[in-house]
C-alpha positions as CSV (number, residue, x, y, z in Angstrom):
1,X,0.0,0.0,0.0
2,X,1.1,3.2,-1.2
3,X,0.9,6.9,0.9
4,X,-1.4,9.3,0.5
5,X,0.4,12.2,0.7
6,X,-1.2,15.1,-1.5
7,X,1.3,17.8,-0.6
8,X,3.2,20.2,-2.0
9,X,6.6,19.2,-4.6
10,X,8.8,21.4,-1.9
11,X,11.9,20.7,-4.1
12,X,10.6,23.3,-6.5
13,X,10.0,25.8,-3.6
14,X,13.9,25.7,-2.5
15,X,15.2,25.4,-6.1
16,X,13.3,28.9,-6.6
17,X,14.6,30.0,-3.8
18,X,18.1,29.0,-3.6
19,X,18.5,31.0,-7.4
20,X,16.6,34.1,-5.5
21,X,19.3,33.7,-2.9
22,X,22.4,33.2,-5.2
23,X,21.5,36.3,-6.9
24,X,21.1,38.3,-3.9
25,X,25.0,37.3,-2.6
26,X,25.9,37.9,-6.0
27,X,24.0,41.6,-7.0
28,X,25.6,43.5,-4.0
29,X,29.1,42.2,-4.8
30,X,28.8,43.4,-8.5
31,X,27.7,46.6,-7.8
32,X,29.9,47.3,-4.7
33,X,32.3,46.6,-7.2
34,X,31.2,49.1,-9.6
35,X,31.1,51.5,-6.8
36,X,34.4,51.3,-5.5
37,X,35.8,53.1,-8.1
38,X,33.8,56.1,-7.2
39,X,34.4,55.7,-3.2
40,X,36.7,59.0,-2.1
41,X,34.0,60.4,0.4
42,X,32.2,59.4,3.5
43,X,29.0,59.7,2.1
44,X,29.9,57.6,-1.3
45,X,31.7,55.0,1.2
46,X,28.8,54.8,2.9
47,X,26.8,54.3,0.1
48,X,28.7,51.3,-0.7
49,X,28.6,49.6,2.6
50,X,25.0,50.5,2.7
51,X,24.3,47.9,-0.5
52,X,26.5,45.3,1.1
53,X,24.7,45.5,4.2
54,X,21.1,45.8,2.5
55,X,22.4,42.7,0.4
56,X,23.5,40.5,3.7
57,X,20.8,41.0,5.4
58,X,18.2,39.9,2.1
59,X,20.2,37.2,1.4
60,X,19.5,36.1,4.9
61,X,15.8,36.9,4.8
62,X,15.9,34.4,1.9
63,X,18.1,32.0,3.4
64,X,16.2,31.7,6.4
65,X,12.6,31.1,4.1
66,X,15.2,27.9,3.1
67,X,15.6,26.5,5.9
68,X,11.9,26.6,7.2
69,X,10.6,25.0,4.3
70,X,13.4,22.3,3.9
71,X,12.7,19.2,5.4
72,X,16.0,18.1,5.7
73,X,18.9,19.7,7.6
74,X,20.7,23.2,6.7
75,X,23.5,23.2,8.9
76,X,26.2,23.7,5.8
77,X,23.8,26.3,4.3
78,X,23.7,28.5,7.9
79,X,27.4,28.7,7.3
80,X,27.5,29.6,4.0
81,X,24.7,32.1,4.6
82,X,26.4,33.8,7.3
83,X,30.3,33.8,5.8
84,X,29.9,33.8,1.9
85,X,27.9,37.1,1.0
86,X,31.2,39.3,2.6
87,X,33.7,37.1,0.7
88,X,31.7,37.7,-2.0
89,X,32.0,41.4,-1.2
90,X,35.4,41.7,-0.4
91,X,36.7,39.6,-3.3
92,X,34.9,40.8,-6.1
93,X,37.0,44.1,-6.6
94,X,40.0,41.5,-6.8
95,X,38.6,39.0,-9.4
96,X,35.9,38.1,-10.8
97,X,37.1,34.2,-10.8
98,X,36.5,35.1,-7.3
99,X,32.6,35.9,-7.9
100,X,32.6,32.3,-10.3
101,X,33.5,30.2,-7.2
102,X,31.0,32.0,-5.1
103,X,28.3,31.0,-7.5
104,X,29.6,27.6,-7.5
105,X,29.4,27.1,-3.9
106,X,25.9,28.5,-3.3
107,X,24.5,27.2,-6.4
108,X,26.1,24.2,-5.7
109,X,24.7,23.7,-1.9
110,X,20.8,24.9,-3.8
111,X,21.5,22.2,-6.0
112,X,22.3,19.4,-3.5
113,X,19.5,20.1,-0.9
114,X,16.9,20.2,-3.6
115,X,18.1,17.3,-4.7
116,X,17.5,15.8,-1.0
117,X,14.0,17.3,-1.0
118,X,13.4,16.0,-3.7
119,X,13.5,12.3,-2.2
120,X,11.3,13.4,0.4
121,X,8.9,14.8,-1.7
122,X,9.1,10.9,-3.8
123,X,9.3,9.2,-0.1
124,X,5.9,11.2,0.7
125,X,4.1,10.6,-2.6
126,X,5.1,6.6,-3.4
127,X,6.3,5.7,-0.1
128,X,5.2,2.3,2.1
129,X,3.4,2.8,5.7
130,X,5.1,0.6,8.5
131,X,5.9,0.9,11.7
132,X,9.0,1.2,13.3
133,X,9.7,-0.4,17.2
134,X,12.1,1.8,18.7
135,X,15.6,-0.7,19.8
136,X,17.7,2.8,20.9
137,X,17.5,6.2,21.4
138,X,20.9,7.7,20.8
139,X,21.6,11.4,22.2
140,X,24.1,12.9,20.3
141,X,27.5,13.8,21.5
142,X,26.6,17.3,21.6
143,X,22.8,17.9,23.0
144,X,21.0,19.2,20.1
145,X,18.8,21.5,21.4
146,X,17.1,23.0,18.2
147,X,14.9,25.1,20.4
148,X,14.1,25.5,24.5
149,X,11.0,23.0,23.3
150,X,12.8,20.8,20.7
151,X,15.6,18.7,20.5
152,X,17.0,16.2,17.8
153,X,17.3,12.2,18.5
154,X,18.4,9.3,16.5
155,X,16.4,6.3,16.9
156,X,17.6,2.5,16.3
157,X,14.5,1.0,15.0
158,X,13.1,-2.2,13.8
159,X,11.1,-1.5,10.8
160,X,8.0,-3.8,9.9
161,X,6.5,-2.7,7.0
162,X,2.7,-3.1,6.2
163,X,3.3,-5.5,3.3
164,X,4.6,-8.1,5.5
165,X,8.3,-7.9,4.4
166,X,10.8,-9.5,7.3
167,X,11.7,-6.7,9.9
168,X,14.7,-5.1,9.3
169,X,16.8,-2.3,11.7
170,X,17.5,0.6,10.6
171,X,18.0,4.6,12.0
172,X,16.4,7.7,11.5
173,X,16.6,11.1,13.0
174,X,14.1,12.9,14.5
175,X,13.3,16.2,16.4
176,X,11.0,16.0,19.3
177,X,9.5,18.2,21.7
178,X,11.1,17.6,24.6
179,X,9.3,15.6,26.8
180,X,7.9,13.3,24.1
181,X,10.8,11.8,23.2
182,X,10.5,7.8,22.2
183,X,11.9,5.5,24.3
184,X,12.7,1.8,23.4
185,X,9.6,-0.7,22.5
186,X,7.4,2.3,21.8
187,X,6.2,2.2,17.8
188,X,6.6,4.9,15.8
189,X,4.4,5.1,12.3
190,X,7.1,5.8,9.1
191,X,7.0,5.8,5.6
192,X,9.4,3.6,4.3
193,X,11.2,3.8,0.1
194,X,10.1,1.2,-2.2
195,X,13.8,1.6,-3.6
196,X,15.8,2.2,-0.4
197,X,14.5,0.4,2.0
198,X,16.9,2.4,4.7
199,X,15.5,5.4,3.7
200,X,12.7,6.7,6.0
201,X,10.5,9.4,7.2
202,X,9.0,9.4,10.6
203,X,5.2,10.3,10.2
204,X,4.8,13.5,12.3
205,X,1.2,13.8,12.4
206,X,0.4,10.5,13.5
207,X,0.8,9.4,17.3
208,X,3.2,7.1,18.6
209,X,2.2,4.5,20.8
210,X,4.0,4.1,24.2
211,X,5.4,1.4,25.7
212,X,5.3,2.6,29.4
213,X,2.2,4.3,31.1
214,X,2.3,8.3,30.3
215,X,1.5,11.2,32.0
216,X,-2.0,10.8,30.7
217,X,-2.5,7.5,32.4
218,X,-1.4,9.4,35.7
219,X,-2.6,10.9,38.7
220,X,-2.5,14.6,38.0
221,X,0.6,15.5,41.0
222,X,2.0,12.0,39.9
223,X,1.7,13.0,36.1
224,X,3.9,16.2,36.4
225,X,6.4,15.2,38.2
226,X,6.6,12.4,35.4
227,X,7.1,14.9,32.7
228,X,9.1,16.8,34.9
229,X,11.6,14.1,34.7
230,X,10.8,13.3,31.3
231,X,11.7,16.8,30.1
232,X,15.1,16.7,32.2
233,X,16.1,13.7,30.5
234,X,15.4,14.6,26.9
235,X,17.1,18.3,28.0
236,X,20.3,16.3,29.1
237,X,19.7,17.1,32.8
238,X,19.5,13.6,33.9
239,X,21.3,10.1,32.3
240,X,19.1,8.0,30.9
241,X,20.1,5.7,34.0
242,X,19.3,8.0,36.3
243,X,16.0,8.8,34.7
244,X,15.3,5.1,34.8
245,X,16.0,5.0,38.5
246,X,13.9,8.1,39.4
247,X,10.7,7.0,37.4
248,X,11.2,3.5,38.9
249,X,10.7,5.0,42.7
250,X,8.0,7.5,41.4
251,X,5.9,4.5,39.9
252,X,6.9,2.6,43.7
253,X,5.6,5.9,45.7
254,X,2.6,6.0,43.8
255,X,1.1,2.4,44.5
256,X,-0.7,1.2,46.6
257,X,0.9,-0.6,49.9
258,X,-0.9,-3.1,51.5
């Protein structure tokens, strides 16, 4: 069985955009370059660092409409975002073999992530339901926090897909609100590549089902201090030993004695 995803083809979306982006790294270095010719006064100088400025910060704008419509990572393209426009600036005067490899490079990056959308878009449209039980939950080295809510996980999971294929493990990243994060034996829904059978997509607007009782299974005092530990864990406040240990004696204090 096939999705049913209707949505958008976003790789078009950031293929637009990425040329809307090249072209504003590249417009304020060739006329700053034009200008510089022409800079002998304060006011013309600050003409000229008034277009590089307007330029950085509209490249940005752009660049930042990028990265909330890609469904895949950005990390390269914050970089190049943040450090290419003023080499662009400051090298055009020089060269314009200078301005070439600048192209290259941010074209170059447009290219690649639509290319990645692209699957996603194909994993969305043609891609298998299953569901995948999680094995691991592996914190990266550094805690990525993407916001004070979020935080990115990779999960170990054992993939069984809905046309009855063997189960297979594979990984996938994820970002979760913290709090929520899977833990091992709870199934997560995914869509899974006819063609790459490694190559999946956690279904974000489906629930996962849990393994052990939730806050919403709870007393109401028990219940918060549940997902007060829950969201210590998944901010990197406690181990996930010591968050195993804690909910262990909250789950003993909350039953009954005889």
């Amino acid at each position: 069985m096939t999705g049913v995803y209707r949505g958008p083809v976003m790789w078009r979306t950031i293929a637009t955009l990425s040329a809307l982006w090249c072209a504003l790294i590249v417009a304020p270095a060739v006329i700053g370059a034009g200008m510089l010719d022409h800079v002998g006064s304060s006011a013309a100088s600050g003409r000229l660092l008034a277009v590089w400025l307007v330029g950085y910060v509209a490249q940005f704008l752009v660049f930042l409409m990028i990265s909330r419509r890609s469904p895949r990572p950005v990390l390269l393209g914050w970089f190049i975002s943040s450090m290419v426009p003023w080499a662009a600036d400051w090298t055009a005067p020089l060269s314009l073999w200078w301005l070439v490899l600048w192209i290259v490079v941010v074209m170059g990056y447009g290219t690649w992530l639509a290319s990645r959308v692209a699957q996603v878009d194909r994993l969305r449209r043609d891609g298998l339901r299953g569901t995948g039980v999680v094995l691991e939950v592996i914190r990266p080295v550094f805690n990525v926090v993407v916001n004070k809510d979020a935080g990115r996980r990779v999960l170990r999971l054992s993939i069984e897909r809905a046309d009855g294929s063997p189960p297979y493990e594979t990984r996938v990243t994820g970002t979760f609100i913290l709090g929520e994060v899977p833990e091992a034996e709870d199934r997560v829904p995914v869509r899974i590549d006819p063609d790459q059978p490694d190559h999946i997509e956690l279904i974000e607007d489906e629930p996962i089902l849990r393994a052990a009782p939730q806050p919403t299974d709870l007393e109401p005092e028990v219940a918060e201090r549940l997902r007060t530990l829950k969201t210590m864990r998944d901010r990197g406040d406690l181990t996930d030993a010591e968050f195993a240990t804690a909910r262990k004696r909250l789950f003993e204090q909350d039953s009954p004695t005889d």
